[in-house]
N, C-alpha and C positions, 0 to 999 in steps of 0.2 A: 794758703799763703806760705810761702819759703822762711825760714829763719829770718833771711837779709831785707824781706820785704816789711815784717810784722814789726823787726828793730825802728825803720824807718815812719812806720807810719807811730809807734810810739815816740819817737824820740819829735817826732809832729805833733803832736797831742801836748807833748810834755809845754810847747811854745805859746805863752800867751795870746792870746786870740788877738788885744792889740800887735802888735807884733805882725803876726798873719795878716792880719786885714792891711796893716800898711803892706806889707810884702806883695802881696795881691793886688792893691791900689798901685803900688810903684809901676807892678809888673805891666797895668792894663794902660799906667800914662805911657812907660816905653812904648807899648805896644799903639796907643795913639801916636805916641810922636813919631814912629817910624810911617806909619799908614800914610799920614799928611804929608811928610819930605818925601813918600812915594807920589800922592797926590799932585805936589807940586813938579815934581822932575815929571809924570805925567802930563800935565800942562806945560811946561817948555818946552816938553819933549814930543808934542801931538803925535806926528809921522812916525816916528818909531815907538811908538807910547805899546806896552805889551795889553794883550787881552786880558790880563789877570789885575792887571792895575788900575782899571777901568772906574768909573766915580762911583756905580750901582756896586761894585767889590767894595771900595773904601768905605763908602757910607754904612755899611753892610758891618762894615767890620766896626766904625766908627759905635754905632748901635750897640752891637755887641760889647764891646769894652765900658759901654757909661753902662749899661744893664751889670756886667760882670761885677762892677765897681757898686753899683745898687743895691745886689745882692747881698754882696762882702759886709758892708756895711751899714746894711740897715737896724737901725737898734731893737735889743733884743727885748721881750719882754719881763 
């Protein structure tokens, strides 16, 4: 690891783990709410709805984010 990379992941460490785990929970709601106003402009949009935007994608990704958030925050022992 470079000088500039070893700064960063200290100056990451240094940040309260509260702190983090919101940062992370914020990160995975954006990342829901963007997924679902895909979802739904998907639904209005059927005929031109992209292959990427598909419900088996969202859900997919849906999963992943309550999992991400799971992890973040499960208490520690």
């Amino acid at each position: 690891m470079d000088k500039w990379s070893k700064s960063i992941m200290t100056k990451w460490l240094a940040i309260p783990s509260v702190f983090k785990r919101g940062f992370v929970t914020l990160f995975a709601l954006i990342y829901l709410l963007i997924m679902l106003s895909k979802g739904l402009l998907v639904m209005l949009d059927v005929l031109h709805g992209d292959v990427l935007l598909s419900w088996p994608t969202i859900g997919a990704s849906l999963i992943l984010a309550f999992v991400i958030v799971m992890i973040v925050n499960k208490p520690k022992k």
